[in-house]
C-alpha positions in Angstrom: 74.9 113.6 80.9 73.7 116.7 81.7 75.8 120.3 81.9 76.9 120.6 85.9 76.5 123.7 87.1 77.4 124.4 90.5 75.1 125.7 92.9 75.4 128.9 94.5 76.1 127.6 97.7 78.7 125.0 97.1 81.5 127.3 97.5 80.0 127.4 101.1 79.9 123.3 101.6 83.4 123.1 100.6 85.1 126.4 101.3 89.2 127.5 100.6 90.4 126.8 104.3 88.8 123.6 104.6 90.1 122.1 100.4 93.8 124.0 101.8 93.1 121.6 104.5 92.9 118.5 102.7 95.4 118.9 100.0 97.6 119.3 102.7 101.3 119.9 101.7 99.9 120.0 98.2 98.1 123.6 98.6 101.6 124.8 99.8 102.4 127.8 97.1 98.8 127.9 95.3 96.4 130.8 95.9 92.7 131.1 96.7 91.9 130.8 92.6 94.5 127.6 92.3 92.2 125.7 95.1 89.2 126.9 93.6 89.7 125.5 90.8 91.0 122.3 91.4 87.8 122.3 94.0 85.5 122.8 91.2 87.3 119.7 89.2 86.7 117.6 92.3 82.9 118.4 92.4 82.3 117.9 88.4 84.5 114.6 88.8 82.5 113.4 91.9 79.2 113.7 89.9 80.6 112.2 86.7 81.2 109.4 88.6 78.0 109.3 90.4 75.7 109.4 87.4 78.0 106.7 85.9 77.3 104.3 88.7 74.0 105.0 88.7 73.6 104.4 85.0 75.7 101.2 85.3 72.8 100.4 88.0 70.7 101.1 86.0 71.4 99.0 82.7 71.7 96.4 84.7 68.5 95.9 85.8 
């Protein structure tokens, strides 16, 4: 798998208001770094398992 590295623009897609928004209680008490992170652990995760599908796809053709 190759390195992800994020675009320049996803912080736009998927900004701080909107991430506080759907942690919900969960983002009480973290700051704008806290969700950043964990936002940039759900974007590597989404695309691990994305190019894991698709190789499983893949091999089985």
């Amino acid at each position: 798998m190759d390195d992800l590295v994020e675009r320049d623009d996803a912080r736009e897609v998927l900004p701080i208001p909107r991430c506080r928004q759907l942690l919900g209680d969960e983002a009480i008490g973290l700051t704008g770094a806290d969700i950043d992170v964990i936002r940039r652990h759900a974007h590597v995760l989404a695309h691990t398992l994305l190019e894991v599908f698709l190789q499983q796809q893949t091999d089985r053709e």
